[in-house]
C-alpha positions, 0 to 999 in steps of 0.5 A: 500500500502506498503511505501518504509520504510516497504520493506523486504527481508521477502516478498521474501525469507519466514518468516522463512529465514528471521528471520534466517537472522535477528538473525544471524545479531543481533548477527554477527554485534556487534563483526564482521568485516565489510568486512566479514558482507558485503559480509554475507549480499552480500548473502543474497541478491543475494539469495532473488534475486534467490528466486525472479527470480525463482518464477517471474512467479508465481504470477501476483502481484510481490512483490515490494521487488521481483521486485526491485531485479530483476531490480537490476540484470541489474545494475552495479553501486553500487549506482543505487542498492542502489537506489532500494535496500537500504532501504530493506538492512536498514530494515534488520539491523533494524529488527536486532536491529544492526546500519550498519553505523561505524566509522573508528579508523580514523574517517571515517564514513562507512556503513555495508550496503553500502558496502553489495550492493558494494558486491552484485554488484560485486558478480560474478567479479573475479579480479584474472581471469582478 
């Protein structure tokens, strides 16, 4: 059975993609601004949460990742989400060998994780149009 920590994106989106991701992370969060990296990772996620509902009736057996997706489609709140993706999101930036937790120059601590799903949550809002 697989354990909450060794959940990935990977069992949705292919090994393929994955590694592709993982990569762009090692080499995008070293130097990269939070509020870019969030939404880069926003993306990836809301692509798997499109692999996931594409591909929902394929298998009798969904992956425990595809379901938490899925389920997080019908969310708003940003710490629900995290409750059923954080730990994907984590293990994407360890695949990475990337820290998503910051300190602000004011001693603040953020996370690149936290913020991704705040960005993920909130992918289709457009304040503008409000």
């Amino acid at each position: 059975m697989t354990t909450k920590r060794k959940r990935s994106l990977e069992e949705v989106v292919s090994k393929e993609t994955y590694t592709l991701w993982v990569d762009m992370l090692r080499r995008l969060v070293p130097d990269g601004r939070t509020h870019r990296l969030s939404v880069l990772v926003a993306g990836m996620l809301q692509y798997a949460y499109l692999i996931a509902a594409e591909n929902q009736d394929d298998d009798a057996e969904e992956s425990p990742v595809a379901q938490a997706l899925l389920d997080s489609s019908e969310l708003g709140d940003p710490e629900e989400v995290a409750e059923h993706l954080y730990d994907v999101v984590d293990r994407l930036f360890k695949d990475a060998g990337v820290r998503h937790k910051r300190t602000s120059a004011q001693g603040e601590d953020y996370s690149i994780a936290e913020n991704a799903l705040e960005e993920y949550v909130s992918w289709f809002d457009m304040p503008w149009e409000s």
